[in-house]
DSSP file (Angstrom, degrees, kcal/mol; ACC not computed):
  #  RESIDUE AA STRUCTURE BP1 BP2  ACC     N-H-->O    O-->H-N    N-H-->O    O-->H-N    TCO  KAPPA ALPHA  PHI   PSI    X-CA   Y-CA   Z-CA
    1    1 A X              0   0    0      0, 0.0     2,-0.1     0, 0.0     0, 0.0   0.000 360.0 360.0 360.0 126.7  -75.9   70.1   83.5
    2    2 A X     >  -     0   0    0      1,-0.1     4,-1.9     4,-0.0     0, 0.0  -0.259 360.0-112.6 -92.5 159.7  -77.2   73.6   82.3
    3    3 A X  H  > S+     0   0    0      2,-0.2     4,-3.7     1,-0.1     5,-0.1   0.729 116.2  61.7 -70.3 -27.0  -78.8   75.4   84.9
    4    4 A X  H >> S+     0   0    0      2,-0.2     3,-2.0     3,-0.2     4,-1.3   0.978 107.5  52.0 -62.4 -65.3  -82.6   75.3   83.2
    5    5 A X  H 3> S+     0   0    0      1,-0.3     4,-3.8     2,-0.2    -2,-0.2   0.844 113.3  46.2 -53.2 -52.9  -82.2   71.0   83.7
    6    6 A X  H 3X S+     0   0    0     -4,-1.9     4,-1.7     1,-0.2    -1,-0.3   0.843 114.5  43.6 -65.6 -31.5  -81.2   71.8   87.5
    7    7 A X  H XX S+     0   0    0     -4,-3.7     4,-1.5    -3,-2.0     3,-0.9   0.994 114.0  50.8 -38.6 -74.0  -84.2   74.3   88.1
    8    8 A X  H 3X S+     0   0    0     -4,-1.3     4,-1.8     1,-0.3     3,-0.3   0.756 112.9  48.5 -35.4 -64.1  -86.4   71.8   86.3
    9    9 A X  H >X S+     0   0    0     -4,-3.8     4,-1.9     1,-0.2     3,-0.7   0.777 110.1  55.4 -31.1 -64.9  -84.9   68.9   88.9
   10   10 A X  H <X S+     0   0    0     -4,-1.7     4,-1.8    -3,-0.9    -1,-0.2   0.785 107.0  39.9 -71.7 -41.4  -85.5   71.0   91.7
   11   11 A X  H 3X S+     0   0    0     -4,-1.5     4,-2.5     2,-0.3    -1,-0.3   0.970 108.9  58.6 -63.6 -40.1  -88.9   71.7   91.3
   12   12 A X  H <X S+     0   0    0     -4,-1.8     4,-1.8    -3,-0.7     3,-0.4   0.989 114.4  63.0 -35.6 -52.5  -89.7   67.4   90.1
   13   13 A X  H >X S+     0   0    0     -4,-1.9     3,-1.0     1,-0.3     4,-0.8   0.803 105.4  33.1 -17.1 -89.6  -87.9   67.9   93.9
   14   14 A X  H 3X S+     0   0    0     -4,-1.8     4,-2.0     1,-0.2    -1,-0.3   0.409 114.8  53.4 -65.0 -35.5  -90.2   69.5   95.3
   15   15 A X  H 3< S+     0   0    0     -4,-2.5    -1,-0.2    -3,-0.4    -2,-0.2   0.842  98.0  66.2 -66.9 -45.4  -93.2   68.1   93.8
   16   16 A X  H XX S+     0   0    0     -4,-1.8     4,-2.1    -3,-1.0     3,-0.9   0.819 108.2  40.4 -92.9 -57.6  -92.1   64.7   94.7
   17   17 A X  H 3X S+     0   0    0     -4,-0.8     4,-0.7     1,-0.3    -2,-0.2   0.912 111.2  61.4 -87.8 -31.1  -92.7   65.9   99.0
   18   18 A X  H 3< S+     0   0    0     -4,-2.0    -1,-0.3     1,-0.2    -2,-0.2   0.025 107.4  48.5-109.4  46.2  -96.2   68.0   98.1
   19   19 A X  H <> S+     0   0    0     -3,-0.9     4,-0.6    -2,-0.1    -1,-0.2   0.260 105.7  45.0 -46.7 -59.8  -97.3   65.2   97.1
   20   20 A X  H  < S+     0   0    0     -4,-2.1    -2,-0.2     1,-0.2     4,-0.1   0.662 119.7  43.5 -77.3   6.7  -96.7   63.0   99.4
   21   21 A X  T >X S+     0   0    0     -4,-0.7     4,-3.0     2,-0.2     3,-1.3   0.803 107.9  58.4-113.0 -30.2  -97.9   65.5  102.3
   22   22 A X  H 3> S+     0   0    0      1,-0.3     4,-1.0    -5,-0.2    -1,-0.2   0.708 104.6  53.7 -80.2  -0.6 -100.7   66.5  100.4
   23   23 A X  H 3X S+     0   0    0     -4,-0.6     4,-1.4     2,-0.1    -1,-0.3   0.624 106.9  56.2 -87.3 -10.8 -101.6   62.5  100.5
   24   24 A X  H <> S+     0   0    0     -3,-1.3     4,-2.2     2,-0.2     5,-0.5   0.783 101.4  48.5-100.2 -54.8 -101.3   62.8  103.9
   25   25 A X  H  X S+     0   0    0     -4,-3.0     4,-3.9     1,-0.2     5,-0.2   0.938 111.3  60.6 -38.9 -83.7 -103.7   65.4  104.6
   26   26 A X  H  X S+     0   0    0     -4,-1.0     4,-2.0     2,-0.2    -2,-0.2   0.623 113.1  25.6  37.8-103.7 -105.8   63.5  102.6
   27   27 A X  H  X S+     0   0    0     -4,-1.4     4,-0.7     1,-0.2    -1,-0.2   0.875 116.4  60.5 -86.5 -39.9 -106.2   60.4  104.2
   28   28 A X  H  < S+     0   0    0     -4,-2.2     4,-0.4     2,-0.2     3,-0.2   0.845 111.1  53.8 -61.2 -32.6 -105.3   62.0  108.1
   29   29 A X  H >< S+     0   0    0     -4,-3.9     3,-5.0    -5,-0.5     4,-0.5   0.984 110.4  43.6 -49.8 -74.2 -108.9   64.2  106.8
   30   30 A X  H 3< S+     0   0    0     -4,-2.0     4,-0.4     1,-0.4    -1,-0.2   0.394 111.5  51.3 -58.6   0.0 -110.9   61.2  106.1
   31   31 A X  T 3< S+     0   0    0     -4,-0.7    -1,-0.4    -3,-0.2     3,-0.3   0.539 100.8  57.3-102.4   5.7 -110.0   59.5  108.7
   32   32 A X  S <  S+     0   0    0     -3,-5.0    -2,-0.2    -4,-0.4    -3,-0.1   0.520 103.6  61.3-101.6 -15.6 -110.8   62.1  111.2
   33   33 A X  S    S+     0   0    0     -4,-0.5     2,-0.3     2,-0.1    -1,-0.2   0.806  97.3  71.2 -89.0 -28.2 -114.2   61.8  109.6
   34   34 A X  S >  S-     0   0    0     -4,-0.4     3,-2.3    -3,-0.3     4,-0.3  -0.606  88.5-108.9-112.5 152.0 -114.6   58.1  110.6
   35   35 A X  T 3  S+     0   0    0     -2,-0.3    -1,-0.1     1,-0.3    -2,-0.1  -0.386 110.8  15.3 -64.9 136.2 -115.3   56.4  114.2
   36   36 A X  T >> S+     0   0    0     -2,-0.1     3,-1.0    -4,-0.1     4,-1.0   0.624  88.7 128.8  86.0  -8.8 -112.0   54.8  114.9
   37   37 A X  T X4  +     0   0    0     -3,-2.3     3,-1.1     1,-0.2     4,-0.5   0.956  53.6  72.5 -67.5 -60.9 -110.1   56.5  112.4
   38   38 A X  T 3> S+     0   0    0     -4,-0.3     4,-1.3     1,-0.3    -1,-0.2   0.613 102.2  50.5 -21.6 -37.7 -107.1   57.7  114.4
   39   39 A X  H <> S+     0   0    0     -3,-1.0     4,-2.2     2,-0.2    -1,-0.3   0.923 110.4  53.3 -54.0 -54.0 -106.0   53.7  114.4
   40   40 A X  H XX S+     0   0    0     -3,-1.1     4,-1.9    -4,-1.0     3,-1.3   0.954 109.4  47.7 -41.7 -80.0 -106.6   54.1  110.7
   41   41 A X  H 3> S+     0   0    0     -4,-0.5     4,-3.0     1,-0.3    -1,-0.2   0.688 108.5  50.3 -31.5 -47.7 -104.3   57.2  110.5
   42   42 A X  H 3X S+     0   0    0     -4,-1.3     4,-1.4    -5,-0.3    -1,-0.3   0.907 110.6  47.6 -78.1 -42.0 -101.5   55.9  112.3
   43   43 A X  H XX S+     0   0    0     -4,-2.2     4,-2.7    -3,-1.3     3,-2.5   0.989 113.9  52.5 -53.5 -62.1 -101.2   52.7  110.3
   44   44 A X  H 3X S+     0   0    0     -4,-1.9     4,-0.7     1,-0.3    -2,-0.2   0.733 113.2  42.6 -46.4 -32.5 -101.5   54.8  107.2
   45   45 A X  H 3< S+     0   0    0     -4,-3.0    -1,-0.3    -5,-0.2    -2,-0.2   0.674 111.2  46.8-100.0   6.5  -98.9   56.9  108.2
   46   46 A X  H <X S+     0   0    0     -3,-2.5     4,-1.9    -4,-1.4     5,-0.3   0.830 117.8  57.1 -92.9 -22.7  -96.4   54.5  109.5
   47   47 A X  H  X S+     0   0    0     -4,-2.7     4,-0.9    -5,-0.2    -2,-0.2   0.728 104.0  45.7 -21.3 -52.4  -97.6   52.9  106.0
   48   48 A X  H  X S+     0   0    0     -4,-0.7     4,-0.6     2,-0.2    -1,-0.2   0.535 112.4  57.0-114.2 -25.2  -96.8   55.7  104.0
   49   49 A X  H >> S+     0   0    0     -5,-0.2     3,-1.4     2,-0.2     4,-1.4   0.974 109.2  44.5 -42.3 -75.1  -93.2   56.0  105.9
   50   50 A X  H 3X S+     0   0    0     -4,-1.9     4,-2.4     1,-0.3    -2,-0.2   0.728 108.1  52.3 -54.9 -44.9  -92.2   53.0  105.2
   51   51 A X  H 3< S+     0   0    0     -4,-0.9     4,-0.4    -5,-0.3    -1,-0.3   0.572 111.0  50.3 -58.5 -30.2  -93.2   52.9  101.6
   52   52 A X  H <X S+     0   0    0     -3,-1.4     4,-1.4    -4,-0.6    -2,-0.3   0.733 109.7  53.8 -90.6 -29.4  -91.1   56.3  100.9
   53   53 A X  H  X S+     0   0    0     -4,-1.4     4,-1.5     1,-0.2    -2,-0.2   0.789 107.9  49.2 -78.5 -23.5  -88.2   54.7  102.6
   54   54 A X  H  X S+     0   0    0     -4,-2.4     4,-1.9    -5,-0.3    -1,-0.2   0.834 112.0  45.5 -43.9 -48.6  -88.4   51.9  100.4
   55   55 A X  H  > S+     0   0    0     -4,-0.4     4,-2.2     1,-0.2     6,-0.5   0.738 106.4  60.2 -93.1 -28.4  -88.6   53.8   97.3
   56   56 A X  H  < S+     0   0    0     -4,-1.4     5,-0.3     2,-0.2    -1,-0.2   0.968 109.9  46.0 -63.1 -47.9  -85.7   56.1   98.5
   57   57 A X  H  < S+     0   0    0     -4,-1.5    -2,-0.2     2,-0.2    -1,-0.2   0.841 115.8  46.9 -35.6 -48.7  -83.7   53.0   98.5
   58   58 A X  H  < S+     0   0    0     -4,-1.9    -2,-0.2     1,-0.2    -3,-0.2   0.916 125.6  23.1 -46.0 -71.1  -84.8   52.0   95.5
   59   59 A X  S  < S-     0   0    0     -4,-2.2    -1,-0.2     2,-0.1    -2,-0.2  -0.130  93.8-133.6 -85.1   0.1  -84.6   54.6   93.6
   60   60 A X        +     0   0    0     -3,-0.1     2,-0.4     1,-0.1    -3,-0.2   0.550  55.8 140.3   2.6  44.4  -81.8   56.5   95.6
   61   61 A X    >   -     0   0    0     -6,-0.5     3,-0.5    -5,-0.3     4,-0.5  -0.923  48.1-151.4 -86.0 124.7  -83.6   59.8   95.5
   62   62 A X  T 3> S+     0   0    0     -2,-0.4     4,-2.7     1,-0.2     5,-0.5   0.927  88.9  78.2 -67.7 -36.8  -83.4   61.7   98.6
   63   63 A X  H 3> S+     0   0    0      1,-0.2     4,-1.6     2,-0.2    -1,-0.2   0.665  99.5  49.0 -14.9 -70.1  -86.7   63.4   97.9
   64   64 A X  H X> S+     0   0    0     -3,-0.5     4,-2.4     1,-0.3     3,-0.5   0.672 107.0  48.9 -29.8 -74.0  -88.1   60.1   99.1
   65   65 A X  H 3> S+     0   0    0     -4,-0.5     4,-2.4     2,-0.2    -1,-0.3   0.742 115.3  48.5   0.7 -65.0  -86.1   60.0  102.0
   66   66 A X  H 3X S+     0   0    0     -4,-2.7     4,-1.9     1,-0.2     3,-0.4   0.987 112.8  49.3 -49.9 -55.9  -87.3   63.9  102.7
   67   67 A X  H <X S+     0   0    0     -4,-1.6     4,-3.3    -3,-0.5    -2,-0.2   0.890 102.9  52.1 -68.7 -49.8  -90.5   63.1  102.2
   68   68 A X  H  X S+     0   0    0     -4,-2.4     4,-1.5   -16,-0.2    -1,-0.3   0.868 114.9  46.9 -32.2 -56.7  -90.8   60.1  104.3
   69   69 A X  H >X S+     0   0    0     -4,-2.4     3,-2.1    -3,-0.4     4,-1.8   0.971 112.6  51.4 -33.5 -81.8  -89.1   62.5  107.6
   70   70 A X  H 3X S+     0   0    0     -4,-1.9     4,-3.1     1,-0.3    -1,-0.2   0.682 115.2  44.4 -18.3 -63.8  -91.7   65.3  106.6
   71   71 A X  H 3X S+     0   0    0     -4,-3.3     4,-2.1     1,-0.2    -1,-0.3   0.821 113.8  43.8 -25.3 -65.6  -94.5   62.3  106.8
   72   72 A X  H <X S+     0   0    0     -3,-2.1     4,-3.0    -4,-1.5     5,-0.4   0.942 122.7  36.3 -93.2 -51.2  -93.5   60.5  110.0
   73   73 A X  H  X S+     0   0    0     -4,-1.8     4,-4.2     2,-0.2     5,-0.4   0.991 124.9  45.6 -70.9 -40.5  -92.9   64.2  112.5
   74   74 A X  H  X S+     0   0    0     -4,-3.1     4,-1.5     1,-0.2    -2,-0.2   0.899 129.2  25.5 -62.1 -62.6  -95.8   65.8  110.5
   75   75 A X  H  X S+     0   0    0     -4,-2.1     4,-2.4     2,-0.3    -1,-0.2   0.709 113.4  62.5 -43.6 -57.9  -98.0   62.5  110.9
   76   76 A X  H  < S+     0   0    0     -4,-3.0    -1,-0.3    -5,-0.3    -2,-0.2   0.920 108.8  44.2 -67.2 -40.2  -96.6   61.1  113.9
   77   77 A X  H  X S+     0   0    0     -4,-4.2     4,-0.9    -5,-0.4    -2,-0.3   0.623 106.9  57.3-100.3  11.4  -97.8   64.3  115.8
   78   78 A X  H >X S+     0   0    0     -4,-1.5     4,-2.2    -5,-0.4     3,-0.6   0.917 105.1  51.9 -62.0 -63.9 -101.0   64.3  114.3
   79   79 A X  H 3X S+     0   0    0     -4,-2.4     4,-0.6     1,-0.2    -2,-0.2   0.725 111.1  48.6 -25.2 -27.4 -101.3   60.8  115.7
   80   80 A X  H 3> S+     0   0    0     -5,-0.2     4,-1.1    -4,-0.2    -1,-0.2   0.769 111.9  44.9-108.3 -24.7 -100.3   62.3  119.1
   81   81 A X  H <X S+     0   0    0     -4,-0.9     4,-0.8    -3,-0.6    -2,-0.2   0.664 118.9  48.3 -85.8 -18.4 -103.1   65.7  119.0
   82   82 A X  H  X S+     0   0    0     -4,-2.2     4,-0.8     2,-0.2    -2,-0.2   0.714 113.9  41.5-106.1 -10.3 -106.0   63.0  117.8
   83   83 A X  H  X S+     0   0    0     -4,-0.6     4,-3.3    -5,-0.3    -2,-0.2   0.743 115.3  55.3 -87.1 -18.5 -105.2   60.6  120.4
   84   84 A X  H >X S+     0   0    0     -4,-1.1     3,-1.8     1,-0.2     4,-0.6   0.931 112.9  46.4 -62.5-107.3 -104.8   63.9  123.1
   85   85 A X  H 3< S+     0   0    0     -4,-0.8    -1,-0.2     1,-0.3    -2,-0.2   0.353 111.0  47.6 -24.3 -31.0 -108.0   64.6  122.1
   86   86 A X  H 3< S+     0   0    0     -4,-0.8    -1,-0.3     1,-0.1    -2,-0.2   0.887 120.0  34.8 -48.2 -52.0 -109.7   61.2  122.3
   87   87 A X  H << S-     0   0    0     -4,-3.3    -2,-0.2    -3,-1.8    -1,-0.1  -0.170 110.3-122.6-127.0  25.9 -108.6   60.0  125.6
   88   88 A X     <  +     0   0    0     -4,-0.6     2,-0.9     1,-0.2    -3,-0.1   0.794  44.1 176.2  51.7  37.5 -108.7   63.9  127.1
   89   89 A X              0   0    0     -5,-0.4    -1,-0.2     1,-0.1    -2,-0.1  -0.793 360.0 360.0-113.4 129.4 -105.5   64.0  128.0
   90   90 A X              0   0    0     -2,-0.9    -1,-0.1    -6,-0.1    -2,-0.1   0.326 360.0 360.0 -84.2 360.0 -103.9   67.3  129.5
């Protein structure tokens, strides 16, 4: 493998995780927008885990794999600052 094919990979790499986090913004927006949403989010993002750890299996690309981590700390403490904020807890 010439070095241009391994650039190329890396960036598909890369593409592969700002995707999936920019899907996560996303949906963690719109749900911020709706009463109740914060339930929404968290389903959606243990959803969107689960569904990247699958496809990393699948497909045995770590991107997936990455992306999934990235997901669940990024996601998971979103989940924990909108529920802070709900129930006013210091």
């Amino acid at each position: 493998m010439n070095e241009e094919e391994q650039e190329k990979r890396s960036e598909n790499r890369w593409k592969v995780v700002g995707f999936n986090v920019l899907g996560l913004v996303v949906y963690t927006l719109l749900c911020r927008l709706v009463d109740g949403g914060i339930v929404i989010d968290c389903v959606l993002v243990g959803l969107h885990v689960f569904i990247a750890l699958i496809l990393s299996l699948i497909l045995r690309k770590w991107e997936w794999f990455f992306s999934a981590v990235i997901v669940l700390v990024i996601g998971f403490s979103t989940c924990i600052i909108f529920l802070g904020s709900t129930f006013n807890v210091h």
